[in-house]
C-alpha positions in Angstrom: -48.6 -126.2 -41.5 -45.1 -125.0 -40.1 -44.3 -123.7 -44.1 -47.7 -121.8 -44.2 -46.5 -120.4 -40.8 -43.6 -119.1 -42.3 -45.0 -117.7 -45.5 -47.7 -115.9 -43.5 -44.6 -115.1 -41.2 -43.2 -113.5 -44.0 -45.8 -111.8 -45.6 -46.4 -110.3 -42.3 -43.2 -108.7 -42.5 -42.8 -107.4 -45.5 -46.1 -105.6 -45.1 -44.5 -103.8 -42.3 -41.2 -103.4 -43.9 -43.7 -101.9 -46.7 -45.7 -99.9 -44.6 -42.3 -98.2 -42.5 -41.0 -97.7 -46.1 -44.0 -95.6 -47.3 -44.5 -94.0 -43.5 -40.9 -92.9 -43.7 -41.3 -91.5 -47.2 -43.0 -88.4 -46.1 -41.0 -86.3 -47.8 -42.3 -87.1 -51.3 -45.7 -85.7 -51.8 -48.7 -87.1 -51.1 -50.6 -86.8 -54.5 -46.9 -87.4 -56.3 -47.1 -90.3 -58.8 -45.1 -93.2 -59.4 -42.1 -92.5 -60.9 -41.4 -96.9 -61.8 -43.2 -96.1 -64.8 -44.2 -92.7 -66.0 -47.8 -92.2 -66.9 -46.9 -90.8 -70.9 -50.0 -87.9 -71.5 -50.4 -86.5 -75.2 -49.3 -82.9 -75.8 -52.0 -80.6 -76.7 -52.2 -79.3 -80.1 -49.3 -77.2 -81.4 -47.4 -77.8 -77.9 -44.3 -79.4 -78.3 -43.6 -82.7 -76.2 -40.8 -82.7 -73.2 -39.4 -85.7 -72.6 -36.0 -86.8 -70.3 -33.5 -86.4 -72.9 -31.4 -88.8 -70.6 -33.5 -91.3 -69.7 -32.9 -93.2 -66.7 -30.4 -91.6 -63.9 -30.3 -88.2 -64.9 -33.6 -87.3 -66.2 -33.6 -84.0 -68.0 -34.5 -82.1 -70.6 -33.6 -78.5 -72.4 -35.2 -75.9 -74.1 -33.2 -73.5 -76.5 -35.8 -72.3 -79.2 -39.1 -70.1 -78.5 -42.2 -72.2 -78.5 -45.2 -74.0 -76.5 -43.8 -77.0 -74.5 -45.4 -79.6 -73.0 -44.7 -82.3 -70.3 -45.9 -86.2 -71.4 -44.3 -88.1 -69.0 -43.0 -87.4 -65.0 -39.1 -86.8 -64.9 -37.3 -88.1 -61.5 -33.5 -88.0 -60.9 -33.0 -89.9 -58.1 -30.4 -89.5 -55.5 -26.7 -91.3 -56.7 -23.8 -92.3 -54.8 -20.6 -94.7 -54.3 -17.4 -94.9 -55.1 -16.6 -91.4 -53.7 -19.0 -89.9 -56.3 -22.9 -88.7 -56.1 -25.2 -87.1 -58.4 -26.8 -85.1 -59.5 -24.3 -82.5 -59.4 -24.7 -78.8 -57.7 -26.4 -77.1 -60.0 -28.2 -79.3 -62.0 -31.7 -78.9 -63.8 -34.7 -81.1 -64.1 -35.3 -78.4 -66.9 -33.7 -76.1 -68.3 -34.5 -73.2 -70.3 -32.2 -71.2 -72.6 -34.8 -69.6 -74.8 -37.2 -66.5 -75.2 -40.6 -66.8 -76.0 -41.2 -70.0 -73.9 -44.6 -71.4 -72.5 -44.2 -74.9 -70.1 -47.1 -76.7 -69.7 -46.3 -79.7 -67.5 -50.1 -81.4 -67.8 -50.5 -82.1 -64.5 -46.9 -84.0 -64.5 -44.4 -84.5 -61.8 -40.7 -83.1 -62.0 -39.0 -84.5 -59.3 -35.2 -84.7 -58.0 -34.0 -86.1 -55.0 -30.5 -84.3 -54.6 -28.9 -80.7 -55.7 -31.0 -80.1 -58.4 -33.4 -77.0 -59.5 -36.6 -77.9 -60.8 -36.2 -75.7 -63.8 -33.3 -73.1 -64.6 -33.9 -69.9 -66.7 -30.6 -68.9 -68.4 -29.6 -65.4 -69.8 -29.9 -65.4 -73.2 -25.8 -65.0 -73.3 -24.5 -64.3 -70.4 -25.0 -67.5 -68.2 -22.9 -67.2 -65.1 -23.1 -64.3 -62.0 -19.7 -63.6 -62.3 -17.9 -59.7 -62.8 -17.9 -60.7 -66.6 -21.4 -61.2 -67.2 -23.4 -57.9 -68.6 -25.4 -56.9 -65.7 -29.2 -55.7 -66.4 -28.8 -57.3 -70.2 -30.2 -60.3 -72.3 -32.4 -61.5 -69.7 -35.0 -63.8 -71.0 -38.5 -62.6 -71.8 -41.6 -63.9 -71.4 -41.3 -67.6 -70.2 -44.6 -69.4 -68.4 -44.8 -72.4 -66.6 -47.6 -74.1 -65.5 -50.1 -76.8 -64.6 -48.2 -79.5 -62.9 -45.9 -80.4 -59.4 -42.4 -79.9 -58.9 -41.3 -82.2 -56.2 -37.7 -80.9 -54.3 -38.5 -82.1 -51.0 -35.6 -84.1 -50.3 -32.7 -83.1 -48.1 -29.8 -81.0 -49.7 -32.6 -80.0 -53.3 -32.1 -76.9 -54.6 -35.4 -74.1 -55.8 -38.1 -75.2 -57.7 -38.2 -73.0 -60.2 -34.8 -70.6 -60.6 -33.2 -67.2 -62.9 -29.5 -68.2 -63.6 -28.5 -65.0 -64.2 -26.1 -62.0 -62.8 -27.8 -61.6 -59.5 -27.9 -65.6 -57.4 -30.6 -64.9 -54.9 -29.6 -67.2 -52.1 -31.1 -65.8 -49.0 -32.8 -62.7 -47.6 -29.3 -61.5 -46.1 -27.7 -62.0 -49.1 -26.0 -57.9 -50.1 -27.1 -56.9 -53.7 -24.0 -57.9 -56.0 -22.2 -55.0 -56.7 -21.7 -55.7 -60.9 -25.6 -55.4 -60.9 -27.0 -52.7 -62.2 -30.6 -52.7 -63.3 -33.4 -55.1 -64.7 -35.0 -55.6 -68.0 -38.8 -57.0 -68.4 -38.7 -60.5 -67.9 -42.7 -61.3 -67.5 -42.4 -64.8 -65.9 -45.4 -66.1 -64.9 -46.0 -69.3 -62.8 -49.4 -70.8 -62.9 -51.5 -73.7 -61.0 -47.9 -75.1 -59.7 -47.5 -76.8 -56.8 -44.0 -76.2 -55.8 -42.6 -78.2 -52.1 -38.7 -77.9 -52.0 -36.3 -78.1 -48.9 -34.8 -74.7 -49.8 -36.1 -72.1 -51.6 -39.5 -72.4 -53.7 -38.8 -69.7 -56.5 -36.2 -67.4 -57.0 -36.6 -65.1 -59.9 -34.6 -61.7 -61.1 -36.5 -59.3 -63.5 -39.9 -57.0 -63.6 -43.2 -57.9 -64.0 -43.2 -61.6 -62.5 -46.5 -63.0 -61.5 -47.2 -65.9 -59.5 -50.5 -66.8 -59.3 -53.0 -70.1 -57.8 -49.9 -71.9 -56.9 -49.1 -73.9 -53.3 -45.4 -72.9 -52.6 -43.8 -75.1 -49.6 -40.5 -74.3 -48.6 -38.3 -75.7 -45.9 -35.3 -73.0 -46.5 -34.8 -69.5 -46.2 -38.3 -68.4 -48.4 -40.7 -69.6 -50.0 -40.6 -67.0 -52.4 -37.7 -64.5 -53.2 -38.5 -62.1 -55.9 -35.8 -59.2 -57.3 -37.1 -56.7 -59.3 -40.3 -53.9 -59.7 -43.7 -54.8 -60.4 -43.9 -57.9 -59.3 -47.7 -60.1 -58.9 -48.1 -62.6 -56.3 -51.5 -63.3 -55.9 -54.5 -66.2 -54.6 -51.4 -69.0 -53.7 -50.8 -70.3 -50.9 -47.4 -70.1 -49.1 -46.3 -71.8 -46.3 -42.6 -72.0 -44.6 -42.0 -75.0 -42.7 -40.2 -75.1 -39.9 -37.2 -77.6 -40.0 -36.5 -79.8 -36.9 -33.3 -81.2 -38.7 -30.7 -80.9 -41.1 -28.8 -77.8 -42.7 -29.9 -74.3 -41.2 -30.8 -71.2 -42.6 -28.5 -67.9 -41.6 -30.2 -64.9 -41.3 -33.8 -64.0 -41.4 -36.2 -66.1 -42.8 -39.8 -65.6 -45.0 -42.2 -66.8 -46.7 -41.9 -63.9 -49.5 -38.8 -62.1 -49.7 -39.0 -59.0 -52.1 -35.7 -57.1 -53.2 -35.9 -53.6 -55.3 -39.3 -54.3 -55.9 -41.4 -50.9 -56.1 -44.6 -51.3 -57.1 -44.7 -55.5 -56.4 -49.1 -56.2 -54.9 -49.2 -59.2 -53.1 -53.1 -59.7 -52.8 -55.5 -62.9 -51.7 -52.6 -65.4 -50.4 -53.1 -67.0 -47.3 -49.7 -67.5 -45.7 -48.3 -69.7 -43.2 -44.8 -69.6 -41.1 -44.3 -72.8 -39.2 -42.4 -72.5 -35.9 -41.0 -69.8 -33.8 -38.5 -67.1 -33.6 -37.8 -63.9 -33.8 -36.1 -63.9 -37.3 -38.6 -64.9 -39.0 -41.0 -63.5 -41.3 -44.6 -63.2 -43.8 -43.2 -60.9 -46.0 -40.0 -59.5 -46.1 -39.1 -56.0 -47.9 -35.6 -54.4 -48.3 -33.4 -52.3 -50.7 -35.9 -49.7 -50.9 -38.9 -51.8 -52.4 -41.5 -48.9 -52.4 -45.1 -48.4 -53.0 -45.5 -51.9 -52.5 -49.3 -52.8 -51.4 -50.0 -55.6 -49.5 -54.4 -56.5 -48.8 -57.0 -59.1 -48.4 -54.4 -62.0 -47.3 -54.7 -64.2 -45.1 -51.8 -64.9 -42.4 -51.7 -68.1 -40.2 -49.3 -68.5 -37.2 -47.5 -65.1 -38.2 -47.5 -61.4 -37.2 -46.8 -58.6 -38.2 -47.8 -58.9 -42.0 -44.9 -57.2 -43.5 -41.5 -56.1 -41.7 -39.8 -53.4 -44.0 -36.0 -52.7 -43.8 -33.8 -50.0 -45.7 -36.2 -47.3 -46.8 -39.0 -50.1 -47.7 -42.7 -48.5 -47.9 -45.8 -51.4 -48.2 -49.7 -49.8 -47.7 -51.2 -52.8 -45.8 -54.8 -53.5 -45.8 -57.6 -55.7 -45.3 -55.8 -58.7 -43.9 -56.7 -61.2 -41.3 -54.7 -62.8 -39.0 -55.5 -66.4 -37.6 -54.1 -68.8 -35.3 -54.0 -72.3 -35.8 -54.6 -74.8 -32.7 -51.7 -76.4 -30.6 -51.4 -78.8 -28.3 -49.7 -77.8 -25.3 -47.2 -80.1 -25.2 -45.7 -79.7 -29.1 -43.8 -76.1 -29.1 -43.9 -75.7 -32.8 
């Protein structure tokens, strides 16, 4: 009797020990999968399979010819440390893409990381660094897509989910226009049926003619979205910035969409939320003379006014609705 005691003892705990284990994993999506061992999905016809080329650790994978890709198996690079080292390092890529012509189909599939990492990288066709070197306005990438699928970069100290590593880095909303940059070519990205939750900054993309459209983009940084360039399509997502109650901070104001030189950009049937207070902080965000820029039929939660404009910015704002979501009295966020 006293042994069953003590097994049913310890079973007892461990089910807590479980259950504070999975209550203290909020930070990893709810609908996430496993990650102990990946479900493997079969590439659709003519669509190339992506797979980790570094299986275990350091989960990755690269693209460097045009094509159709597709994603049969989550990637997850965990969070590594000890012996004065940790990994991944700044900078890293779940994915990352050096080519032209490029369509990522992630099938529903999970690319997670847990530490520095972008969820996927687009590279200049040449000139991959932002430094005085680099040809400014030249050999950007054309024409890459990516969609149907999660990227998870929720953990503390991630990087953006999906990111152009090219001459201009956009870090923030404060962040001056590099002054080696000189103009963009068309780019076309377009993300798709993403669901996108990172710590920093969802997407950060350079070029004309992005479109981002029936995605959920969660961001804990300084924007959800940060988009350089004219022409620009961000439409039916849904775009939340979280307020965070802990860890690094954000200089400078913060927004859900940040738009930079982008004349011309329609950001139509969104619904938008901005967690927590302040001054300095934002729906959506214009500067460096981003004209003509229309803005209707969104929806904004917990946020007002719908667009603040700064340094000659012009929006034409219509048809929105604002709403206010209920708090209790006694939580001030």
């Amino acid at each position: 009797m006293q042994c069953m005691q003590q097994q049913l003892g310890r079973s007892w705990r461990q089910g807590v020990a479980v259950g504070l284990l999975a209550a203290c994993a909020g930070h990893v999506l709810a609908d996430t999968p496993a990650f102990a061992q990946p479900r493997v999905s079969t590439p659709a016809a003519g669509c190339i399979a992506l797979t980790p080329q570094k299986p275990g650790d350091h989960e990755d994978a690269t693209i460097a010819k045009s094509g159709k890709y597709c994603v049969v198996q989550d990637f997850h690079q965990p969070k590594l440390s000890g012996a004065g080292h940790s990994g991944p390092s700044w900078g890293h890529n779940v994915v990352s893409v050096h080519g032209q012509d490029v369509t990522i189909d992630l099938q529903g599939h999970t690319l997670r990381s847990d530490y520095m990492s972008n969820g996927i990288g687009i590279f200049n066709l040449t000139d991959n660094d932002d430094s005085e070197t680099a040809t400014p306005g030249q050999d950007r990438i054309q024409r890459v897509t990516i969609r149907n699928g999660v990227i998870d970069l929720s953990a503390e100290h991630t990087n953006a989910g999906v990111e152009h590593l090219g001459a201009w880095i956009l870090y923030d909303a404060s962040e001056p226009v590099p002054t080696y940059f000189k103009n963009f070519e068309r780019t076309e990205y377009v993300l798709e049926n993403l669901r996108i939750k990172t710590s920093r900054v969802g997407v950060k993309l350079a070029g004309t003619g992005t479109v981002i459209r029936n995605c959920t983009i969660e961001s804990a940084g300084a924007a959800a979205i940060i988009l350089a360039g004219p022409d620009a399509r961000i439409l039916n997502n849904h775009i939340v910035l979280e307020h965070k109650l802990f860890g690094e901070s954000t200089p400078g104001p913060t927004a859900a969409i940040v738009l930079r030189q982008a004349s011309g950009a329609i950001i139509s049937g969104n619904t938008i939320s901005v967690r927590g207070g302040g001054s300095d902080r934002h729906a959506i965000y214009l500067r460096d003379g981003s004209k003509d820029v229309r803005v209707s039929d969104n929806v904004f939660v917990d946020v007002e006014p719908a667009v603040t404009l700064r340094e000659g910015s012009v929006a034409q704002v219509s048809n929105n609705q604002f709403r206010r979501t209920q708090r209790r009295w006694w939580w001030p966020f």
